[in-house]
N, C-alpha and C positions, 0 to 999 in steps of 0.2 A: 504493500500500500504506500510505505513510504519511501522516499529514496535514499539510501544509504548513508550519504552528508547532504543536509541541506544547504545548498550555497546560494546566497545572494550577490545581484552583481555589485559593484563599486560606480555610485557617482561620488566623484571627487572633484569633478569640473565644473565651473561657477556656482559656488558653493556658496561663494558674499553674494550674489543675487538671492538666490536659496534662500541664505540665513537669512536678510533682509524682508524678503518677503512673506516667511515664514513667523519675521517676530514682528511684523506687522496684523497678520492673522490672528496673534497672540490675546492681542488687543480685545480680542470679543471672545477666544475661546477661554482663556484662563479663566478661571474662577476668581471672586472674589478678595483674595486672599492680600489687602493692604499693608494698611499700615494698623488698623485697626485689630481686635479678637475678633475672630470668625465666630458664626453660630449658623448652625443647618436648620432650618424653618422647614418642615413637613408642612408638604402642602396632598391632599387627596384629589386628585385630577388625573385619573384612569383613563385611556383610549383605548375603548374598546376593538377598535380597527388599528393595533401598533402591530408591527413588526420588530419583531426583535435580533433579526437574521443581520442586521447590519449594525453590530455594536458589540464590544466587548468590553472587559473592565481589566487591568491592568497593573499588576505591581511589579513596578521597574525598581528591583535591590538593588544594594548595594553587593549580595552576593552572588542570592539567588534571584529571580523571578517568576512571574508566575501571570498564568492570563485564566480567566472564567466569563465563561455566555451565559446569557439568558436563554431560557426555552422559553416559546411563544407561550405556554401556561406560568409563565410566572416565574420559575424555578430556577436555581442560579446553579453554577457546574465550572469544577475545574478540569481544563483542557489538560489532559496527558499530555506530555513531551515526548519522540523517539532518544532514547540513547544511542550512542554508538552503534553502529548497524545493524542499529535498531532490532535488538534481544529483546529489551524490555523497554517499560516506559515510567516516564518518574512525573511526580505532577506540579515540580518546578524543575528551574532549565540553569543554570550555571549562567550568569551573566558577565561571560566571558566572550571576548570576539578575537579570531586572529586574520589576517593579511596573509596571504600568501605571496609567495614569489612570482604567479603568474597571473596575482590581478582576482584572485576568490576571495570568497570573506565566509569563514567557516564562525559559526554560532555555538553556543553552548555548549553541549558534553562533545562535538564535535571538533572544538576550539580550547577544550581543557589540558590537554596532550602537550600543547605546543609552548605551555604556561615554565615549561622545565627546556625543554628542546629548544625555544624560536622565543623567549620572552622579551625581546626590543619590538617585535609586531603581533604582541598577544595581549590581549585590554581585561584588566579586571578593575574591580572597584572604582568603574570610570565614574560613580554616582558622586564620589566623594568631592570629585571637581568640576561638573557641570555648573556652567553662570558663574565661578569663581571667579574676583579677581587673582589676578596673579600672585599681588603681593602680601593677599590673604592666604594664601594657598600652599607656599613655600614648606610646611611642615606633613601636608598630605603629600604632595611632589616627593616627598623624602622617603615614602612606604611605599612607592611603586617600583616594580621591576625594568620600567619602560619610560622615555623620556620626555619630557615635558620640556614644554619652551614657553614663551611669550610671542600672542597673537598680537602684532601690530595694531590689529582695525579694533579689534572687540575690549584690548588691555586685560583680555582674560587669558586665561590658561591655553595653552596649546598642547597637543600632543603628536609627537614624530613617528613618522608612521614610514621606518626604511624601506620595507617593498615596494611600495607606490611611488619613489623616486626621491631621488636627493633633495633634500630640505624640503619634502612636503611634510608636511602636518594638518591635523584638524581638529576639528572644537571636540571638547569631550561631546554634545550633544549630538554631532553628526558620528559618533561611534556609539553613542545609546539609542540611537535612530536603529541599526541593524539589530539588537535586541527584539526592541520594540515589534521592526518588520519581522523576526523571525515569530515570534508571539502570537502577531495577526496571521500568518500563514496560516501556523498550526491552530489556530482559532477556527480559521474558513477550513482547513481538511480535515477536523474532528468533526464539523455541521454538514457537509459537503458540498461546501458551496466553491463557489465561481472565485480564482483572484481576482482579489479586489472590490470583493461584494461588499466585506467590513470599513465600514467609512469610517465611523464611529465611535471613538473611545474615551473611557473615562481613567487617569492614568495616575495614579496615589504619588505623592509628596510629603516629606516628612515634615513635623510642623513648623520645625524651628525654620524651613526653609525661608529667604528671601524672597521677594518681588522676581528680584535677574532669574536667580536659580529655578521657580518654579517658569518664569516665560523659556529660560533655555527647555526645560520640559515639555515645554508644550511645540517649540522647538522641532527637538527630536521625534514627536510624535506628527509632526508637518511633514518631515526629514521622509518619515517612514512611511507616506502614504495616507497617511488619513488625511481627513477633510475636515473634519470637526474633533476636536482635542479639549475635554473638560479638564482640569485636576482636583480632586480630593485629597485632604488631610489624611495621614497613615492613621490617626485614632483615629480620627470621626469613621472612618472602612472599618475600621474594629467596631466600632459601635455599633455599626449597620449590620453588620456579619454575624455579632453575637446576640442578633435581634434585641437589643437595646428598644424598648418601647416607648420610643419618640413621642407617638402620637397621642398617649395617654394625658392628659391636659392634667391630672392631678398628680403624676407622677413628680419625682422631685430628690433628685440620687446624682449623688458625685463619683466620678468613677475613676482610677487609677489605672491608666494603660502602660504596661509591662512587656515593654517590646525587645527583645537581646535576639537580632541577628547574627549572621556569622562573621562581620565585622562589624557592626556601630551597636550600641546601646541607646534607644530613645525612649525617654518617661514623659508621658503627659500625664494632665489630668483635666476630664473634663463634667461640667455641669450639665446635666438634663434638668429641664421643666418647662413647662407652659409650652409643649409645642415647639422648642427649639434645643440644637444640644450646642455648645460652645465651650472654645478650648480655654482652659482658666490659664494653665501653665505647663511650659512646657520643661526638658532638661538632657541631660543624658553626657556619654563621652564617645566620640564619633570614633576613638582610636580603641574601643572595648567590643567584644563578644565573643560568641559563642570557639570563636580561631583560637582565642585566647585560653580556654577551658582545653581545647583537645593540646595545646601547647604546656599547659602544665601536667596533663597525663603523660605527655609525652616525657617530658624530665623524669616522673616516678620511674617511665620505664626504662630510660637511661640509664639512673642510679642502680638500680634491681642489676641491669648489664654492668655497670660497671663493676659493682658486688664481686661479680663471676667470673670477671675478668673477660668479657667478651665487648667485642668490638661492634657498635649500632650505629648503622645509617640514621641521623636523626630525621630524614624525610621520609624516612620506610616509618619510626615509630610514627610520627607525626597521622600517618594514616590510619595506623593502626589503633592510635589516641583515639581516632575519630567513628573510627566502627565502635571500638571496646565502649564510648561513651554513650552511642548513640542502643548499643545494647543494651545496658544497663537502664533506660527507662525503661525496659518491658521487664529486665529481671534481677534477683539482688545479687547474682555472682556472675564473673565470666570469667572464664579461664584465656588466658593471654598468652599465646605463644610467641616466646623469647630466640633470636638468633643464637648459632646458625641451625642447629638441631633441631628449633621446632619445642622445644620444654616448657609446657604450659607453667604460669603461675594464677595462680586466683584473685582477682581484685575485683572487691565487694562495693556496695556505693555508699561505705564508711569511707573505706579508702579513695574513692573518687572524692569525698568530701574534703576529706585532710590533702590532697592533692590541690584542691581547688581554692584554699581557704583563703590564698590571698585576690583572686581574680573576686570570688565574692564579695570581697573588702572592699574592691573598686568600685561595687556596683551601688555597696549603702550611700554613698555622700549624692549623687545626682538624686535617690531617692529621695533624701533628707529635705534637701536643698528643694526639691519641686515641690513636697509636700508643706515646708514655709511658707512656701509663697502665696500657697494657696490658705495660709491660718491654720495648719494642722500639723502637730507636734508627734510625730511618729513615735519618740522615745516616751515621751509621756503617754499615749494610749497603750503604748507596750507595759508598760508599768501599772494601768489601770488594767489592763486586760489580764495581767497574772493575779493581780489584790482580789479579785474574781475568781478567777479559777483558783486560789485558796481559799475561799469563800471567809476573808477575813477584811473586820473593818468596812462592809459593804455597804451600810449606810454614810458611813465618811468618806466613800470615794469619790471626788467631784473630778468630772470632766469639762468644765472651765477654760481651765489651760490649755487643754489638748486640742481641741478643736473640735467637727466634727468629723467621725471617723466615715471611711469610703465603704461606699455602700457596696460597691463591688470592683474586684481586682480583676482586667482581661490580660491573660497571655496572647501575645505574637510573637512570632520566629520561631523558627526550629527548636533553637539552643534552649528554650525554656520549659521541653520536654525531659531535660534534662533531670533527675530526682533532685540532686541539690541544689539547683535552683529553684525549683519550687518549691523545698522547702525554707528555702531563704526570703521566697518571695510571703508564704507564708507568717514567718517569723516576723520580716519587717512591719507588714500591715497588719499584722495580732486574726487576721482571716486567713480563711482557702480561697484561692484565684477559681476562679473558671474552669473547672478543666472538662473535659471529655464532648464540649456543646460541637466547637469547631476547630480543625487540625491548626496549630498557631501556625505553620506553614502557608496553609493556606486563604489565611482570615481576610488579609488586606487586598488580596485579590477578589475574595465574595463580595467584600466589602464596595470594593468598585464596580464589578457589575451589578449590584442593586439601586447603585448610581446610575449607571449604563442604562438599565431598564427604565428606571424614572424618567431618561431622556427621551423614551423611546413610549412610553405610558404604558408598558407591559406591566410594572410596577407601580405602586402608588408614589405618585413625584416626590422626591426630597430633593429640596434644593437648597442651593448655600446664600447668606446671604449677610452682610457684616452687620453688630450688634443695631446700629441706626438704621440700616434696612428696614431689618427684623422689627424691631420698637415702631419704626414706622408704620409697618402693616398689623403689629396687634392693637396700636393705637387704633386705626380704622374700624378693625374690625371691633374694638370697644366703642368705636363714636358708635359705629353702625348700628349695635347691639349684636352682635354676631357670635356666636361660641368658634373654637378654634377651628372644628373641622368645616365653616360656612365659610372664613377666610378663607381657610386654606384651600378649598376647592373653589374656590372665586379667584384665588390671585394666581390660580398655576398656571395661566399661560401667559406672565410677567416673562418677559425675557431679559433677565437678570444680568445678561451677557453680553449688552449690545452697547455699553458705556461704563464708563468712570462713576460711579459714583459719591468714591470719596471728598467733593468739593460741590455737593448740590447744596441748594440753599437747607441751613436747621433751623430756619426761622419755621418751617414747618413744622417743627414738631421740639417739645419741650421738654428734652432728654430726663429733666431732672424730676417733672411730674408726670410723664411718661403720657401730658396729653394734649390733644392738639388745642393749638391756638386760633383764638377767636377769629371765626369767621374764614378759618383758611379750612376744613373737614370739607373733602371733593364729596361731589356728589356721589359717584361712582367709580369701580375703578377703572377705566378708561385713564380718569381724570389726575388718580393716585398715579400711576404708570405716567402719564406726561409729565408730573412733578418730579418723579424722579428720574428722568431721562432728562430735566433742565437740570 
């Protein structure tokens, strides 16, 4: 069914037209994402006559990636990937690209090979520098295998690409462009459609991203063929994924998103109520995850060889880090075979713990740190949360200090299948995270096709829309009299995408009493929609 390597061709030829006109297109398809907090306003606006054959939802990692459709009944689905000729299939893809010598551009598990062999024309962790400036950039520049220069035109990052000829280079986003296209392919050959049927896509951002960073995104996803390019927040996808129930008007829950990819570590936290969910704060260390964990197995397995007096390749253990760990979520021992003979040793997920204990140490301070900001004192609800479970002193225990505690903890990424992570993840919020609803693998890609669908009205709309949007339109629908579900299926065919809005007049609306001012309430929304398009 599939062909052996997927190869895409190489446009590398007027490429500042491209980019220019692509970060022109930027302009309407980005999403909202200012200078302002975001907040996703659920709107109920269903087309009964959508299609969903032309839309995909999108998470472009830093490691891995991963793509998921809509089915015309609603239902959201992660697209299999082929491995390597194509044995089996895995349901994210290595976001890894390499160049060849004669002008191919081989993609994911197909492009992983060439990461040790060919590493000056093999791209990983390009996410880390898309939209960067340059001289922001200098310390990611410094963890790649592959070399980076400075783009005259853009003053952002460049990256040298020696098969394609002397001194060419290109933006990290026209090498996240071939991702992206390989993504869309295998989207359209798992439905069986036509290239190029997928126009469509909705494509996650992490939150802390900038303005530049998230338009180079949108960018790449011009780069790759589409036509329409939305982006969504990596937690707000988790929110949607793990059916987060937006649309419950009395609902009203803070939630901590626990994201540990295979390189970056990202923590948000966000507020659901009334009909909209909004990012409160975000955090994390872009130079932390899950790489980091199979790297300190690998030292235990080093010392154990050193013990014995045997000599280890530390890239063969590195590997082996990474199966032994990824075993151990399903069980509590695994036996490890040690060079050259092959002599198993046993290591429990005690021992992955006490291997682990300083990479976990990394991970508490961005938690600390985001859950300040948001008024919540982790060490103090840990400290009320055990005066309980000794069942001492429990009418003196005052939670005051501590803040309010998160109603619920979501896993993403691989790495936090891990057991000691979860139970660190545990320990830190004094709760159990989420486990077993949806694969943290796969979460931020369902996440973005349930966006994908809203575009498309297979889904009920969620759209984005910044805090003064938002207020704007519950305002209305307070002048109106209206409950949230009569807005919100009144205002969903606002096309939120078609302007600036960060600079319309606020003399509409009175942030601070959250009502409108006299004598300016539209009649209708026609009239709402024109004001904010001025």
């Amino acid at each position: 069914m599939f062909a052996s390597a997927t190869i895409l061709p190489i446009v590398h030829h007027h490429r500042r037209q491209h980019r220019f006109a692509s970060s022109r297109a930027s302009t309407k398809t980005a999403s909202s994402h200012g200078r302002r907090r975001n907040q996703l306003l659920v709107v109920t606006n269903t087309n009964t006559n959508s299609n969903s054959s032309g839309i995909c939802g999108i998470d472009l990692g830093t490691t891995n990636s991963a793509v998921a459709i809509v089915t015309d009944s609603g239902k959201t689905e992660i697209v299999p990937i082929p491995t390597i000729n194509n044995v089996e299939t895995t349901r994210t893809m290595p976001s890894v690209i390499h160049f060849t010598s004669s002008g191919e551009v081989l993609t994911g598990h197909d492009a992983v090979p060439f990461l040790r062999s060919d590493p000056k024309n093999t791209f990983g962790s390009v996410k880390r520098l898309i939209g960067r400036k340059y001289r922001k950039a200098k310390e990611d520049m410094k963890s790649v295998s592959y070399e980076c220069c400075f783009d005259d035109e853009t003053k952002r990052v460049g990256i040298k690409v020696p098969n394609l000829g002397e001194g060419v280079s290109l933006l990290p986003e026209e090498i996240s462009s071939k991702v992206i296209e390989r993504l869309v392919l295998e989207a359209e050959r798992y439905r069986g459609l036509e290239r190029g049927t997928i126009e469509k896509a909705v494509i996650t951002v992490p939150a802390y991203f900038d303005q530049t960073q998230v338009d180079a995104t949108v960018d790449a996803g011009m780069m790759a063929g589409l036509k329409v390019v939305k982006t969504l927040r990596e937690p707000e996808a988790a929110a949607l994924a793990y059916g987060v129930d937006i649309m419950n008007p009395d609902l009203d829950e803070t939630i901590f998103v626990f994201d540990l990819g295979g390189g970056t570590f990202d923590v948000s936290i966000l507020e659901v109520g009334g009909g909209t969910l909004e990012v409160l704060a975000t955090g994390g260390d872009s130079r932390l995850g899950g790489d980091d964990l199979d790297v300190a197995v690998a030292k235990w397995m080093s010392k154990e060889c050193d013990k014995k007096g045997l000599i280890v390749d530390f890239r063969g253990a590195l590997l082996n880090a990474r199966r032994t760990r990824e075993k151990l979520s399903d069980v509590d021992v695994v036996n490890v075979p040690l060079p050259p003979d092959g002599k198993e040793v046993a290591f429990t997920r005690q021992m992955l713990e006490k291997a682990c204990t300083s990479v976990l140490r990394r991970m508490r301070q961005p938690c600390v740190e985001c859950a300040d900001s948001a008024g919540v004192n982790l060490e103090r609800l840990r400290q009320i949360e055990e005066a309980k479970n000794k069942k001492k002193n429990r009418n003196k225990i005052s939670t005051r200090s501590a803040g309010r505690p998160f109603d619920r903890v979501l896993l993403v990424g691989g790495a936090t299948k891990t057991p000691c992570v979860r139970k660190f993840v545990e320990n830190t919020f004094s709760r159990k995270p989420e486990l077993d609803l949806v694969d943290p693998d796969e979460v931020v890609a369902l996440g973005a096709a349930v966006r994908a669908g809203s575009l498309s009205g297979t889904i009920d709309n969620v759209d984005t829309f910044n805090p003064l949007e938002a207020g704007l339109i519950r305002a209305f629908a307070a002048a109106k009299g209206l409950n949230n579900t009569e807005a919100g299926g009144a205002v969903g065919d606002l096309e939120d995408d078609d302007g600036e809005y960060d600079e319309f007049d606020e003399a509409y609306l009175n942030e601070d009493e959250g009502e409108w001012e006299d004598n300016e309430i539209p009649e209708d929304l026609d009239d709402l929609k024109e004001m904010i398009e001025q």
